[in-house]
SEBA-592382 format. One record per residue: residue in three letters; x, y, z of N, C-alpha, C, CB in turn. Coordinates in Angstrom, 3 decimals, padded with zeros to 6 digits. Glycine has a CB too. Layout:
N
  res      n_xx      n_yy      n_zz     ca_xx     ca_yy     ca_zz      c_xx      c_yy      c_zz     cb_xx     cb_yy     cb_zz
  ALA         X         Y         Z         X         Y         Z         X         Y         Z         X         Y         Z
...
//
This chain:
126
  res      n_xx      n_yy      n_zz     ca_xx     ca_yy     ca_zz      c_xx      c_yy      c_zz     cb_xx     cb_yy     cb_zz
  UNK   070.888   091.447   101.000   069.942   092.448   100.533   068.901   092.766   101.595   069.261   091.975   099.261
  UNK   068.415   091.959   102.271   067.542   091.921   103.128   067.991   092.831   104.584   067.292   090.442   103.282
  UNK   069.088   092.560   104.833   069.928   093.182   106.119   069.709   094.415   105.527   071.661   092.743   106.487
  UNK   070.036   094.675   104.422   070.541   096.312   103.827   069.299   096.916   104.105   071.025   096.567   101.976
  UNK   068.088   096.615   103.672   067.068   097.154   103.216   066.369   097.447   104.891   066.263   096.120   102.007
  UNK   066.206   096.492   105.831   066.049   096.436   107.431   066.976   097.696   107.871   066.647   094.818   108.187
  UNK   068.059   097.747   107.520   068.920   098.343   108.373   069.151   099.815   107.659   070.264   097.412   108.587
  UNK   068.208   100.163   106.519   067.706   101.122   106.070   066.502   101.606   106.961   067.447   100.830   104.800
  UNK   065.437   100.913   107.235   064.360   100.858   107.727   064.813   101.444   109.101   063.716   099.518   107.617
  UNK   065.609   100.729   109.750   066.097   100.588   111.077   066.251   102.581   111.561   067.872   099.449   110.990
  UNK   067.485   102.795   110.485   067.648   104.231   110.225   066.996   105.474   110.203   067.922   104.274   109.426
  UNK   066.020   104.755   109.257   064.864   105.694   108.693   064.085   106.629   110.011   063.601   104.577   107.864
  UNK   063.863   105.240   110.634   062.375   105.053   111.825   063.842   106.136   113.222   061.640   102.133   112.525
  UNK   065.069   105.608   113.140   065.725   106.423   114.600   065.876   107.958   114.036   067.590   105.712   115.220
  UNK   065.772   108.518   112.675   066.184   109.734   112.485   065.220   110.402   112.617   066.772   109.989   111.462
  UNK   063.621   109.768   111.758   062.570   110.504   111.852   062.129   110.620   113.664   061.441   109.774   110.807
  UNK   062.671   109.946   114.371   062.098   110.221   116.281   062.967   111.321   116.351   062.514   108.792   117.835
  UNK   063.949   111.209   116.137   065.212   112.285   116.816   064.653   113.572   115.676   067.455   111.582   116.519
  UNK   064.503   113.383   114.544   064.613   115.106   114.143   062.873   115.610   114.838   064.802   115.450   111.762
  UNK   061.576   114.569   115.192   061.032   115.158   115.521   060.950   115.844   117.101   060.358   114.637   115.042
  UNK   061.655   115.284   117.450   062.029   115.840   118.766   062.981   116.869   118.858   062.487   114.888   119.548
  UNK   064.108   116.991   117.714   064.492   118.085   117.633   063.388   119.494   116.929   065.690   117.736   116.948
  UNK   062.386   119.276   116.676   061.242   120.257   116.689   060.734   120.711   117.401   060.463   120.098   116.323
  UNK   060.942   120.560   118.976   060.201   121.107   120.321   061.262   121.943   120.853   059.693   119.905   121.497
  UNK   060.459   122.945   121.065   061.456   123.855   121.808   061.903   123.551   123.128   060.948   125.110   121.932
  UNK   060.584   122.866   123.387   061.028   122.576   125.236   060.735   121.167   125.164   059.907   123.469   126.739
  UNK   060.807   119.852   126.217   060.997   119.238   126.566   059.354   119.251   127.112   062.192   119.277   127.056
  UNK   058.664   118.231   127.488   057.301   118.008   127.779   057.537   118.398   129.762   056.723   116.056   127.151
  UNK   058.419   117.812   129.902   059.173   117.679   131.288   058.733   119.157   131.596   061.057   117.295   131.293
  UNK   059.566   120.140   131.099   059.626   121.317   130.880   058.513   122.587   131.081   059.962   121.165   129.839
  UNK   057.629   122.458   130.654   056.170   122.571   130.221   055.124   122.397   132.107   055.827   120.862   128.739
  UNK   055.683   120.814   131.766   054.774   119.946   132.910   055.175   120.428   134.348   055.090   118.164   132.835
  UNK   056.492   120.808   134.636   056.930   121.194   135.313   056.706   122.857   136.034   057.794   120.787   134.833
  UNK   056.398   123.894   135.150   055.861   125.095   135.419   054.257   124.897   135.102   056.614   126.234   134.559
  UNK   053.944   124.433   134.686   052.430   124.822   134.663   052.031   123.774   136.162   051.461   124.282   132.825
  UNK   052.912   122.762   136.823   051.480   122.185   137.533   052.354   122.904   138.700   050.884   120.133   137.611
  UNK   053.271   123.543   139.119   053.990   124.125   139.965   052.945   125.508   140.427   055.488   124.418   139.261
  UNK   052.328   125.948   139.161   051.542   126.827   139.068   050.314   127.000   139.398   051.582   127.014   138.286
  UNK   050.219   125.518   139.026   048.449   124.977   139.560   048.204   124.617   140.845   047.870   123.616   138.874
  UNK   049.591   124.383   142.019   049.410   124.033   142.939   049.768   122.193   143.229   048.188   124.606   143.036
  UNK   049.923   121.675   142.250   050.258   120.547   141.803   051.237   119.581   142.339   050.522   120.789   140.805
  UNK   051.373   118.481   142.239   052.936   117.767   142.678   052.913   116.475   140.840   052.741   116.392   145.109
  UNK   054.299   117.025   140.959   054.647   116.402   139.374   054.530   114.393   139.537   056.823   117.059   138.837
  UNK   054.816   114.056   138.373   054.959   112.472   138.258   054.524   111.716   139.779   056.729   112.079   137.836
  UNK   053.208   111.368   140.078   052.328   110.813   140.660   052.412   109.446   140.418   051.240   111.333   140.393
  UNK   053.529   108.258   141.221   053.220   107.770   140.525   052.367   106.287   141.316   054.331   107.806   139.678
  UNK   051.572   106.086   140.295   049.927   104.897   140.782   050.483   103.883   141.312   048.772   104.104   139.417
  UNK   049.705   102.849   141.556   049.760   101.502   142.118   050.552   100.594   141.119   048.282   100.936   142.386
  UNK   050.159   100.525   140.182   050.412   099.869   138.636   051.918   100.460   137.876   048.918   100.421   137.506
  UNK   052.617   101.650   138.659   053.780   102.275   138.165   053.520   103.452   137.680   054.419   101.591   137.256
  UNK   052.181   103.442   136.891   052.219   104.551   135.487   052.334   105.800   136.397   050.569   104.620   134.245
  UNK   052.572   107.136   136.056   052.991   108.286   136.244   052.076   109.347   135.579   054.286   108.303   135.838
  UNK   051.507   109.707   136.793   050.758   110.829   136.157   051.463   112.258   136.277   049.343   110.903   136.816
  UNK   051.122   112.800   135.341   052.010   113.925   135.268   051.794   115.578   136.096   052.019   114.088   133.783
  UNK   050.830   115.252   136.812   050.348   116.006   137.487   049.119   116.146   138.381   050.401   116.592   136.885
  UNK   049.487   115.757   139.912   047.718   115.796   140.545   047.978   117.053   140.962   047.028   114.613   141.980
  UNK   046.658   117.512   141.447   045.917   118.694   141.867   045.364   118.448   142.426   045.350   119.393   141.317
  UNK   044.465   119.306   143.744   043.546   118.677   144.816   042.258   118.148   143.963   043.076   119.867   146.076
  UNK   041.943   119.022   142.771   040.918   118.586   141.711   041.305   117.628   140.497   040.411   119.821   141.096
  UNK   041.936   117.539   140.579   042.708   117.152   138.735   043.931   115.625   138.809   044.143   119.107   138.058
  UNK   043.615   114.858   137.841   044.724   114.275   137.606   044.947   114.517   136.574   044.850   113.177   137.799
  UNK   046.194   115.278   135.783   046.736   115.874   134.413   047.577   115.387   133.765   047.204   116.942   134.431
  UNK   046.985   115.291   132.237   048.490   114.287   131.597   048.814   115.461   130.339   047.996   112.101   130.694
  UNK   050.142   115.758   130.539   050.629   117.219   130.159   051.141   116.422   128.517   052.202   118.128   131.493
  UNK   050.633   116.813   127.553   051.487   116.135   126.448   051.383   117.153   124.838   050.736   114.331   126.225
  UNK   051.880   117.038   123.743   052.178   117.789   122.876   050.759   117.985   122.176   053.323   117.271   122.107
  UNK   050.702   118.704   121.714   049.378   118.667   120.959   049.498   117.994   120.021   048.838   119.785   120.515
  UNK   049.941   117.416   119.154   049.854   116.177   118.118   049.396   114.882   118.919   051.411   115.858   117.361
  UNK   049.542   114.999   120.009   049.341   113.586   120.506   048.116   113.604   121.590   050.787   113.002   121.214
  UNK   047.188   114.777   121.281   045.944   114.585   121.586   044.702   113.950   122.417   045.890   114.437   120.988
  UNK   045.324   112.884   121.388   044.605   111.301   120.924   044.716   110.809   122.343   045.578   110.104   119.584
  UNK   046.492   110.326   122.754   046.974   109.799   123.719   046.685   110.525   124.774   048.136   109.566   123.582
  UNK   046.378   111.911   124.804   046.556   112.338   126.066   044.978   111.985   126.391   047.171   113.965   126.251
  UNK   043.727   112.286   125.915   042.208   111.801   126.215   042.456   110.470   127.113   041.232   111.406   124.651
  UNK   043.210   109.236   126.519   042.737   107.884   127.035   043.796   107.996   128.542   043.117   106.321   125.709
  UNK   044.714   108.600   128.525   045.614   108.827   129.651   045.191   109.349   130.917   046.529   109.615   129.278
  UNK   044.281   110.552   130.253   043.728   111.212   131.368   042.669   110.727   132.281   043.320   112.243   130.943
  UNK   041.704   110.175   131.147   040.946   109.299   131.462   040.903   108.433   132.380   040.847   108.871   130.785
  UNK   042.111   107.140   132.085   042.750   106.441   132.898   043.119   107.157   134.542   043.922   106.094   132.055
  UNK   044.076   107.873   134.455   044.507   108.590   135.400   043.435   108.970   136.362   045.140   109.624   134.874
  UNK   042.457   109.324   136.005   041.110   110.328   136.664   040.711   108.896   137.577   039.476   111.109   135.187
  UNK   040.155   107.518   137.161   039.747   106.235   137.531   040.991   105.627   138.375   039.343   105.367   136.210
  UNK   042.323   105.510   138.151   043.178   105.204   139.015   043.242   106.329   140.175   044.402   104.968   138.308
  UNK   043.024   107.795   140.401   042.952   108.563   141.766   041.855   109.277   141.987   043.973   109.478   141.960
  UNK   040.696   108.476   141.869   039.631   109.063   141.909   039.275   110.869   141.779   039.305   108.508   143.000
  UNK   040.285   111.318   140.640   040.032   112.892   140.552   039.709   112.843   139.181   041.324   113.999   140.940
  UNK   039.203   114.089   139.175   038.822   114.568   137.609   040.008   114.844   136.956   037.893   115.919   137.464
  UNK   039.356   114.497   135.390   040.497   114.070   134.196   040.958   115.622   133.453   039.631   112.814   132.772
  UNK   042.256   115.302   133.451   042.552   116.965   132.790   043.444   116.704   131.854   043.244   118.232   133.830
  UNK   043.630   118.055   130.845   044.320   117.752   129.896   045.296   119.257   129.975   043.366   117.337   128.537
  UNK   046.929   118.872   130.130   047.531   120.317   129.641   047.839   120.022   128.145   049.051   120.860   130.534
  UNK   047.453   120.798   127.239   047.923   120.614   125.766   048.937   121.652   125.490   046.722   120.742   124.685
  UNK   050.032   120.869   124.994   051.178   122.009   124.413   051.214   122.470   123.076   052.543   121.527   124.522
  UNK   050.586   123.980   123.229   050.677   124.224   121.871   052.076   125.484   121.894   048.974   124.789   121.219
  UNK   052.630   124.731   120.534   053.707   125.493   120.340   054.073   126.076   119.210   054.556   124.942   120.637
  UNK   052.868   125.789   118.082   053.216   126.346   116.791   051.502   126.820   116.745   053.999   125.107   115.430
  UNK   051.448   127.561   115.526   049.908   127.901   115.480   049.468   126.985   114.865   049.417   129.128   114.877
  UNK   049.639   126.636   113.994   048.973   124.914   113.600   048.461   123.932   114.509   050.009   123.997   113.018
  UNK   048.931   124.054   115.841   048.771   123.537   116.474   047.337   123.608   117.046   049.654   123.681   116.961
  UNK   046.653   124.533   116.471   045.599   125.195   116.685   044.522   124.175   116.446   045.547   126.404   115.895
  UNK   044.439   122.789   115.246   043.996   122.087   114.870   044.082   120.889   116.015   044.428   122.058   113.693
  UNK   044.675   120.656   116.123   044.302   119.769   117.858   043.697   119.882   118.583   044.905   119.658   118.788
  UNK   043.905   121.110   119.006   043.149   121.786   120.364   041.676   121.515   119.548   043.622   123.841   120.877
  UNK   041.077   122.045   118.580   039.724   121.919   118.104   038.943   119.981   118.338   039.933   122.495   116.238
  UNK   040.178   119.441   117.881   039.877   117.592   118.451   039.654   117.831   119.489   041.025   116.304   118.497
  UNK   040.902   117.719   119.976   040.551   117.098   121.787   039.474   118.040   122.737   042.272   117.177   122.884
  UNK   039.331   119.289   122.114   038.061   119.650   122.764   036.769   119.149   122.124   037.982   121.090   122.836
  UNK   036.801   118.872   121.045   035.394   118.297   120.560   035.135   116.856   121.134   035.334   118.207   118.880
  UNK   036.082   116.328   122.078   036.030   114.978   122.321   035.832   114.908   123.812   037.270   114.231   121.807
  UNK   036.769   116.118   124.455   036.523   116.421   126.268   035.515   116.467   126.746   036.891   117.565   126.869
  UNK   035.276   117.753   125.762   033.640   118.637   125.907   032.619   117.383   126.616   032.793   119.229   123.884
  UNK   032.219   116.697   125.367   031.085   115.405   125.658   031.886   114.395   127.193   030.992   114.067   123.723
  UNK   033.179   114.027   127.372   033.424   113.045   128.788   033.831   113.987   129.697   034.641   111.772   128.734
  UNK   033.678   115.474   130.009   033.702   116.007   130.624   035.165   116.225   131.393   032.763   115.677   131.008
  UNK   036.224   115.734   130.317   037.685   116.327   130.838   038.317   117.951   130.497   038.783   115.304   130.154
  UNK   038.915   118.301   131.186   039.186   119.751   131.170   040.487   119.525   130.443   039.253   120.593   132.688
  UNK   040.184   120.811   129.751   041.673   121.399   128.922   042.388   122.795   129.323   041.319   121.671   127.267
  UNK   043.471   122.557   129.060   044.136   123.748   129.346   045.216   123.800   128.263   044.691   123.795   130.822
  UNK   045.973   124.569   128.098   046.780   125.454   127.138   047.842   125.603   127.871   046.203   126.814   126.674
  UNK   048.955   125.537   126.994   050.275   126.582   127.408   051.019   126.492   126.108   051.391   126.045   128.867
  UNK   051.602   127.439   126.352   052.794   127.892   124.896   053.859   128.098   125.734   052.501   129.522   123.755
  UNK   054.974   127.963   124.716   056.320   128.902   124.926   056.402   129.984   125.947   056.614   129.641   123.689
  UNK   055.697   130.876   125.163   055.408   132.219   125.828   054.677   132.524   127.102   054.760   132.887   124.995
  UNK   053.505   131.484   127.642   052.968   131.920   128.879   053.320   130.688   129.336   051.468   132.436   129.038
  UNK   053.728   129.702   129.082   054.123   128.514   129.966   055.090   128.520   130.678   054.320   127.500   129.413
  UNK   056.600   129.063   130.093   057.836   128.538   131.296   058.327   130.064   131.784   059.490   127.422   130.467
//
């Protein structure tokens, strides 16, 4: 009973990753890839420690991520900015209009530590 019920669980947790990823039109890769190409940028930077930043700039270290994940991208950037001594940036992917509700967070949170945001969609991003 116990196996069954785990290996329900097990299921549950691999379908809900995969169908939400089947919800993005593009790939973060995708995104990260034309906008810092654009900015002048060189992609996956990667630090002393391994981690990978997703984009420096002569000004900027940028961590390009979905707009639901906000949250993660603030402490990333953050990070990133202190590991290459550049200022902290944020590309946020908005891809639905709902998405509209993020962008209002993570700028109410930039604003005050002084990280920059930027935008891209579907439509003006790739």
């Amino acid at each position: 009973m116990k196996k069954t019920v785990l290996l329900l669980i097990i299921l549950t947790v691999l379908l809900s990753v995969s169908s939400s990823e089947a919800r993005r039109l593009f790939k973060e890769k995708a995104y990260q890839k034309a906008w810092c190409e654009s900015a002048g940028g060189v992609t996956e930077v990667v630090l002393q420690d391994k981690t990978r930043v997703d984009c420096v700039t002569d000004e900027y270290a940028v961590e390009a991520d979905f707009a639901s994940k906000w949250a993660e991208a603030v402490g990333q950037s953050l990070y990133y900015s202190i590991m290459t001594g550049k200022r902290p940036g944020i590309l946020l992917i908005m891809e639905k209009k709902t998405d509209e509700r993020f962008l209002e967070r993570v700028r109410a949170v930039t604003e005050r530590l002084g990280v920059r945001v930027w935008t891209v969609t579907p439509e003006n991003g790739l």
